[in-house]
C-alpha positions in Angstrom: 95.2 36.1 2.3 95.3 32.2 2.4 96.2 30.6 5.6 99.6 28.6 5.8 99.7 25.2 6.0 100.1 24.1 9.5 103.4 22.1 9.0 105.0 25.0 6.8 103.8 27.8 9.2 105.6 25.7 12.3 108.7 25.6 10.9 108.5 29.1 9.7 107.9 30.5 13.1 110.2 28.3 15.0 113.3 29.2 12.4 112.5 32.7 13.0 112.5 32.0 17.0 115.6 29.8 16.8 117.4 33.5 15.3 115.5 35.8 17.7 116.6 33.5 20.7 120.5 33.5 19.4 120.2 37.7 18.7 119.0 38.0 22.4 121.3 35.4 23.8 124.5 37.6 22.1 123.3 40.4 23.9 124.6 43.0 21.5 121.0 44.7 21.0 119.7 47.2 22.9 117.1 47.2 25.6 114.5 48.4 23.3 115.1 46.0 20.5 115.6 43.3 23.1 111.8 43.7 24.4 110.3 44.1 20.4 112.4 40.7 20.0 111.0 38.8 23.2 107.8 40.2 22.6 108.1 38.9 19.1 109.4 35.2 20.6 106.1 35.6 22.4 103.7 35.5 19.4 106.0 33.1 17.3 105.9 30.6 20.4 102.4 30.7 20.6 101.8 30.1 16.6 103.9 27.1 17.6 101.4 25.7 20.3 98.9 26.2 18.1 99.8 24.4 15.5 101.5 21.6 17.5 97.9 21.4 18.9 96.2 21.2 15.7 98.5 18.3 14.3 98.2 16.4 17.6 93.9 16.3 17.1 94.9 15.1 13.9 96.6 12.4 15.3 93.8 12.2 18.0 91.6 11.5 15.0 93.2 8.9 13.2 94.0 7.2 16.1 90.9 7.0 18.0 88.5 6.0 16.1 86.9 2.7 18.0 90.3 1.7 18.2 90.9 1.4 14.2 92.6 3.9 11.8 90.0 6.2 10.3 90.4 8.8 8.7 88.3 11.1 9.7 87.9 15.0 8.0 89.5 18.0 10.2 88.4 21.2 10.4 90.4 23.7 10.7 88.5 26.3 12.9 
């Protein structure tokens, strides 16, 4: 399975968040559901440090660069 862009796989997860946060913040789900959903906002949150991460090394590269714009290639490991 291909990996997701980074961009398209942030706002993916943090959409998904956003609606877990709002279900739990209702309060209308049970206990059980509750701790699948928080455990869920768990994963999503750190899919969203990761790739906030990745974009900000990719800014890290173009920026530093002897203090020029280079572009520089990323890997994505």
């Amino acid at each position: 399975m291909p990996k997701k862009k980074t961009a398209t796989l942030f706002e993916d997860s943090l959409a998904e968040l956003e609606q877990l946060v709002s279900q739990l913040e209702q309060g209308d789900i049970s206990l059980e559901e509750s701790l699948k959903s928080f455990e869920r906002g768990v994963n999503l949150t750190r899919t969203c440090q990761k790739a906030l991460q990745e974009a900000e090394q990719k800014v890290q590269i173009l920026i530093e660069k002897n203090g020029t714009q280079t572009l520089e290639p990323f890997t994505d490991e």
